[in-house]
C-alpha angles and dihedrals in degrees: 000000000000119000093207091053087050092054100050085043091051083049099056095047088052091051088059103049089036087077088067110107087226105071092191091053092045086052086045090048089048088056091039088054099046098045085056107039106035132078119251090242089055096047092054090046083054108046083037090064082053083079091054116078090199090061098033098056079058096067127093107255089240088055100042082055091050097047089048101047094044097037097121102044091048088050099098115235111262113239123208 
């Protein structure tokens, strides 16, 4: 999957849950939504970009938190 997709995806999603008055609760609802409603695949495209400076500077900071704090939790569980 396309990083940059990801990244405009991931955006969108942050300008929604970055209208809610608690900050921390908005970051916690942007991780939430994306462990549920993304693909494991996506979500791995995605945290991978976290590594690269170029994608990174291009998420929203609420996001970038998000993705950060949450980074394990949103890491799929490796299968043998």
């Amino acid at each position: 999957m396309d990083v940059n997709s990801l990244v405009e995806m991931a955006n969108q999603i942050g300008e929604f849950f970055d209208s809610m008055p608690d900050h921390e609760e908005a970051v916690d609802g942007i991780a939430n939504h994306i462990h549920k409603f993304w693909a494991p695949r996506m979500r791995i495209a995605l945290l991978n970009g976290l590594d690269d400076a170029e994608v990174s500077g291009r998420l929203e900071p609420i996001v970038l938190k998000a993705l950060t704090k949450h980074r394990e939790a949103l890491t799929p569980a490796v299968t043998a």
